[in-house]
Steps between C-alpha positions, in 0.01 A plus 500: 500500500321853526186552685319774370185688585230306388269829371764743372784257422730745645851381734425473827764686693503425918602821726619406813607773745405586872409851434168593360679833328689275334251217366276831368816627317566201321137421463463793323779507313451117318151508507432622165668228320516206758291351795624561793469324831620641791594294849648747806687166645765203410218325601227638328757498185531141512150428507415714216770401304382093545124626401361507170587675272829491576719794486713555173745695688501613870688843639622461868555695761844379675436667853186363622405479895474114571562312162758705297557504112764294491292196729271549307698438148654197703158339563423567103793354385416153758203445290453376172205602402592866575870535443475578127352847562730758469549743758629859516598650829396856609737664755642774641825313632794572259759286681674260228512245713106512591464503081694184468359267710123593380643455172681130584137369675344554156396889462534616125585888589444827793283763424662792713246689760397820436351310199468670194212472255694415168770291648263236668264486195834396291583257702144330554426496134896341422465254794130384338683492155705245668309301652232510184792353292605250785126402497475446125826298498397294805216399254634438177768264698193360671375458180811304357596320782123350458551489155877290509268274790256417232751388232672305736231301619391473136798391415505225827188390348586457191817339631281249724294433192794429256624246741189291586408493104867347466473297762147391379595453152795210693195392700300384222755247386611358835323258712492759773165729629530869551507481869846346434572861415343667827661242732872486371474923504388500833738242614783641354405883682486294814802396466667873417325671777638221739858495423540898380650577865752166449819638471576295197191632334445856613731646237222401240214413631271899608094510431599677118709189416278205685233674305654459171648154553129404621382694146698286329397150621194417284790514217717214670351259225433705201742315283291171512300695167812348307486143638282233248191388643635142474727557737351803717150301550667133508346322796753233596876554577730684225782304338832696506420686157209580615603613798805687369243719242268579859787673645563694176225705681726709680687629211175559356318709716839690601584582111154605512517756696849599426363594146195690676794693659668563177227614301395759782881610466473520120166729554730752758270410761696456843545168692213319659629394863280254530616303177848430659312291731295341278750384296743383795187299669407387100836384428595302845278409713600136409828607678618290789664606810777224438559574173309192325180705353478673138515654259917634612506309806523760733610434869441667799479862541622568073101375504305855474293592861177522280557151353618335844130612594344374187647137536379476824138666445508309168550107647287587821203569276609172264517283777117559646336536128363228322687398176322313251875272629442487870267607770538782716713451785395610847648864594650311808669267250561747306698703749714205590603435165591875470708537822645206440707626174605820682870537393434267190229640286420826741695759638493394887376858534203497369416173621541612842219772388290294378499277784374839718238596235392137446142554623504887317570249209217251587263790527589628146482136307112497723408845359572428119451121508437283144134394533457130376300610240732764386808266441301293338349798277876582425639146407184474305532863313884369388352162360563259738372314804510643845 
């Protein structure tokens, strides 16, 4: 961006040149319309030129005793903070070849020695022009990059929102608390940041999609809105029909979200990424590695990445909650019981990663534990007994 002189507002223009005939010349010559620094060395020049306010343009002597013009354009060039300003060289070499290689290490044009009045005036005010317009566009793309920044992380907000106020709206007809939510999220991120570099997982698993496979967890469960209390809050073991209407769940949540899809495609609005996975962890997380789970029986890897993580996350978290069924099991227990269906319920995969992060796991289920009192709350809040 332009520095400018802070009383007259006028471009600051930096003469370098190790002649004093010279620097009075040009000095007299711009003065009128610009402020003009002058420097008689490269390294005077590039002290001047670092120094507020900056120079808007600086003309450059190329033969200089000690640091020459064209050293001197190198060192601007090196650093960022000083690269941007343009630079003219003044010279009264009119070898080609001399021209060319000032003009490949980043010089904009030569003005020719003897210097005449009318040509360098022309080609200070055009280079300013320039670099006034390349100012002004660096902002307004400042501007909108800052802009598109804000929408997005509106728009991540409002994402994040959407899909806790879904997942809440699940919550408050299921037996489980809303740290349910927090751990199986944070269990199933563990699990895609551990296995991303596995060679059978790197293809799909990158921090954009473990991000959005994590964003989609707290929706695992969302189609338990469409299962009756009767059967949803039932505190003893379900008899077959029962049992077969639970799993309708699936289905439920995955149609769901399929229609969410469809009505965003009836609107013209693009694709939501994150959906895909929502709807693949919605639809079969009940999967089993072996082929025996539901709702399409699924086996091995035809189960979707995201959902492999979900089951696992999922029956982890089941296993040390307290159901208004069964107790909590120990994590230790837990674990065992886990491992010990690798190949059968889990992809051996992920089991093995699990078995790694086990105490990453144990930390999470510590950090967003069920209080007593809040399970009871809960069980309480759906009308029955904790």
């Amino acid at each position: 961006m332009s520095e400018r002189d802070e009383v007259s507002g006028r471009p600051v223009v930096l003469v370098v040149d190790d002649m004093p005939d010279n620097l009075t010349v040009l000095g007299e010559l711009l003065q009128a319309d610009y402020r003009v620094r002058a420097a008689n060395s490269g390294a005077a020049a590039l002290r001047l030129a670092a120094s507020e306010p900056q120079p808007d343009l600086i003309l450059l002597d190329v033969m200089m005793p000690g640091m020459d013009g064209l050293e001197v354009l190198r060192q601007l060039q090196a650093n960022p903070a000083l690269k941007h300003i343009p630079v003219l060289f003044v010279t009264a070499m009119d070898d080609t070849a001399d021209e060319a290689h000032g003009l490949a290490l980043g010089a904009l044009d030569y003005i020719t020695k003897p210097l005449r009045p009318a040509i360098v005036k022309a080609r200070v005010r055009t280079q300013l022009e320039l670099k006034r317009a390349r100012d002004l566009l660096a902002r307004q793309n400042a501007s909108l990059e800052a802009e598109v920044a804000r929408r997005m992380a509106e728009n991540q907000r409002i994402q994040h929102i959407s899909i806790h106020a879904l997942a809440r709206l699940a919550e408050t007809r299921d037996p489980e608390t809303g740290n349910h939510l927090l751990r199986t999220q944070s269990y199933v991120r563990l699990l895609g940041e551990a296995l991303a570099q596995h060679p059978r997982f790197s293809d799909e698993l990158n921090p954009v999609t473990i991000e959005k496979i994590a964003k989609s967890a707290p929706l695992h469960d969302i189609g338990k809105v469409g299962i009756p209390d009767q059967v949803l809050l039932k505190p003893g073991k379900l008899n077959p029909d029962e049992w077969t209407l639970m799993k309708t769940h699936a289905l439920l949540g995955a149609t769901a979200i399929e229609r969410a899809e469809q009505d965003l495609a009836d609107e013209g609005g693009p694709p939501i990424d994150f959906l895909a996975y929502a709807k693949q962890i919605a639809r079969h997380h009940h999967e089993r590695w072996d082929g025996q789970g539901y709702p399409d029986g699924l086996a091995g890897d035809a189960i979707p990445v995201a959902a492999r993580l979900m089951a696992l996350a999922d029956v982890f978290d089941a296993l040390i909650s307290r159901r208004v069924y069964k107790p909590p099991f120990s994590f230790e227990v837990a674990r065992d019981l886990i491992l010990a269906d690798a190949g059968r319920q889990f992809d051996p995969d992920v089991c093995a990663a699990f078995a790694q992060l086990y105490p990453e796991f144990c930390a999470v289920a510590e950090r967003y534990i069920d209080t007593e009192e809040a399970v009871a709350a809960k069980y309480s809040s759906l009308g029955g007994a904790a």
